[in-house]
Every structure is written in C-alpha cells, then in structure tokens.
FIBA-370662 format. One record per residue (C-alpha): residue in three letters; x, y, z. Coordinates in steps of 0.05 Angstrom, whole numbers, plus 5000, padded with zeros to 4 digits. Layout:
<atoms>
+-----+------+------+------+
|  aa |    X |    Y |    Z |
+-----+------+------+------+
| ALA |    X |    Y |    Z |
...
+-----+------+------+------+
</atoms>
This chain:
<atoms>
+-----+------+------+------+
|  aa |    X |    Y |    Z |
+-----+------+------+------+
| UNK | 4395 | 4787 | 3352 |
| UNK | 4458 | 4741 | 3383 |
| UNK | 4439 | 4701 | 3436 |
| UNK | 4489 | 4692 | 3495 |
| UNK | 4532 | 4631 | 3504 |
| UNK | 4578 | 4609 | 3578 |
| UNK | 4636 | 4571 | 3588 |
| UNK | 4588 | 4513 | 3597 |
| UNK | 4535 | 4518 | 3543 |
| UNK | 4601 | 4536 | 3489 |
| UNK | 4610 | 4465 | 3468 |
| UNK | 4539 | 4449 | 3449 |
| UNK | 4522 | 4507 | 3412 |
| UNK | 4589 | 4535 | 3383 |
| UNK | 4624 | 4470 | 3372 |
| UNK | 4564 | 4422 | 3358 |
| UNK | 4538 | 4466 | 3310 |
| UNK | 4523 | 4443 | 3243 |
| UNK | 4536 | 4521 | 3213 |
| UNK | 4586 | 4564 | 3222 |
| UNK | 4583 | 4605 | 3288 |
| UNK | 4606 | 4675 | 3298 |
| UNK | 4623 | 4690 | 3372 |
| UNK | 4632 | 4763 | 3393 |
| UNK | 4690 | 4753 | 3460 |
| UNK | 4656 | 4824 | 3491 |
| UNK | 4650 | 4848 | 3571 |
| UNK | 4601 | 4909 | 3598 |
| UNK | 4657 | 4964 | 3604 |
| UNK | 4684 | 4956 | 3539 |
| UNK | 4672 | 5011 | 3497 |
| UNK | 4686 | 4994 | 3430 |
| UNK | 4656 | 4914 | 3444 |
| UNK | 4593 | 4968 | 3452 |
| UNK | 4606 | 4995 | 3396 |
| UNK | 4611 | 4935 | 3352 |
| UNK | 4553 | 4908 | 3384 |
| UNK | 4489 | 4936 | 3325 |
| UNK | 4533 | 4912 | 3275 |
| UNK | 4540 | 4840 | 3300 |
| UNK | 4467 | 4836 | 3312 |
| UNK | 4460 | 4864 | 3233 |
| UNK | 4506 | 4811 | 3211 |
| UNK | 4455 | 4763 | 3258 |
| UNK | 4389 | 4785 | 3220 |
| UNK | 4436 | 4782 | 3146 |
| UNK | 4456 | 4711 | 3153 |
| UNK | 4399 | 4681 | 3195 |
| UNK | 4396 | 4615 | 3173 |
| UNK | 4469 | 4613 | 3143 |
| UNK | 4505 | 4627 | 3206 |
| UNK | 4499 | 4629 | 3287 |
| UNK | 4512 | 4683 | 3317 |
| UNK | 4530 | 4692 | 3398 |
| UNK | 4556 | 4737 | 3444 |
| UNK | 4606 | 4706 | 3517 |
| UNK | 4622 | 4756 | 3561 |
| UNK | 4683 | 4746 | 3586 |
| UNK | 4683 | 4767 | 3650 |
| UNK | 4631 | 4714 | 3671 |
| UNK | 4657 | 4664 | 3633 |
| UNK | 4738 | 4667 | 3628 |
| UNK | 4752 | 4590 | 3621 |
| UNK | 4727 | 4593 | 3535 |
| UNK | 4761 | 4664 | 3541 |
| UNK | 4825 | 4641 | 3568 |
| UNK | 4822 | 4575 | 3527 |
| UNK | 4830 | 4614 | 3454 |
| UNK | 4878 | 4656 | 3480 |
| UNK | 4825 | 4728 | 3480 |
| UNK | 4871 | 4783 | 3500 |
| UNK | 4832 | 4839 | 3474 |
| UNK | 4762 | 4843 | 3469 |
| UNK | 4725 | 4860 | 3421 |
| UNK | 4744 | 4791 | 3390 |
| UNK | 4704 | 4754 | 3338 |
| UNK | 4717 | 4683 | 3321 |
| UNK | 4683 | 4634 | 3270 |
| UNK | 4678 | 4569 | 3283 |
| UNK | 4665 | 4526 | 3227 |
| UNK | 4654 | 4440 | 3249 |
| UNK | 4679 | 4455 | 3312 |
| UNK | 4745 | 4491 | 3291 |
| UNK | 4762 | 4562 | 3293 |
| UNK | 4776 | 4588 | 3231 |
| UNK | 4770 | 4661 | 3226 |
| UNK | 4779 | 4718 | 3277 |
| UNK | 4783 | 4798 | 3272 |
| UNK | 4804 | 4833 | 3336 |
| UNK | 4768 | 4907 | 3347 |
| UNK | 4715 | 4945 | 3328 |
| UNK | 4712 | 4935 | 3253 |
| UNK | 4667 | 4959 | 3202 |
| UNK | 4606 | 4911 | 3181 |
| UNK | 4636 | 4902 | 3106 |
| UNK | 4696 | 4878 | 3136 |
| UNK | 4663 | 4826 | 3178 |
| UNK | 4612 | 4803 | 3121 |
| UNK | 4674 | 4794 | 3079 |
| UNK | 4710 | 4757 | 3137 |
| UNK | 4643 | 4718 | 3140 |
| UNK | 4625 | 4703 | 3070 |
| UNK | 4700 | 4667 | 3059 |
| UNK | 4676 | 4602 | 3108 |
| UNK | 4595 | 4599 | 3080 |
+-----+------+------+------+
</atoms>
C-alpha cells in the first residue's frame, strides 16, 4: 500500500531516500488517478523493499505539484538520489509502469 507524502514531509522521504521512490501526483475527483490507483499499490506490494512508493495529492499540497511542473494528474515520477528520473503521465497499464520501473533498480 503507498503511503501519503505533503509538500513538507516530500524532502525527507522522496529526496532523502536511499531507493528509488515512485510518487503518484493524484487529487479525489480525478477519475482515471482512481483508476490507476490498485495498480500503484500492486507495483507497492511487487517491489517492497526495492522501491518506495507514495501518493501527494495535489490539491492539498500544490507547492511539490507546482515545483515539477504537474499539469495533468495522474502523474508518476521516480526519483532516484534525489533526482527525478522517470515519469509517465495517465492512467497506464501495470506492465508499462514495471517496465518504466525496472530501467532505474
């Protein structure tokens, strides 16, 4: 399951990390962020151990939002020693996110 993260608890456990993260950009009345949502909490339980995995919702937290430029949600990002280095914009299949995943492990 991802746990959440906020504008102000971002830097500590996305950017401090010492795995790659995966951060799911997502907000309430977003369809297709709910849509996505099982298959980022697969790809949680998959690589548990390997890779964090959170979820900021960008209505409550705009500043990390705003900061890597989210204009559509659903947006995941990988962070990888406090750099993004991967992102897929939508509601995408889990194979395509494993694959997107499996290129920074």
């Amino acid at each position: 399951m991802a746990d959440s993260v906020t504008d102000s608890t971002f830097k500590e456990v996305v950017l401090d990390s010492e795995i790659p993260v995966l951060v799911d950009f997502w907000a309430p009345w977003c369809g297709p962020c709910r849509m996505v949502a099982p298959v980022v909490d697969e790809i949680a339980d998959q690589y548990e151990g390997q890779v964090k995995v959170v979820k900021l919702n960008t209505d409550e937290n705009p500043n990390v939002a705003s900061q890597y430029g989210i204009r559509s949600i659903p947006t995941l990002m990988i962070f990888k020693g406090g750099q993004r280095v991967d992102m897929v914009v939508g509601a995408v299949p889990k194979t395509t996110l494993s694959n997107t995943l499996e290129k920074h492990l």
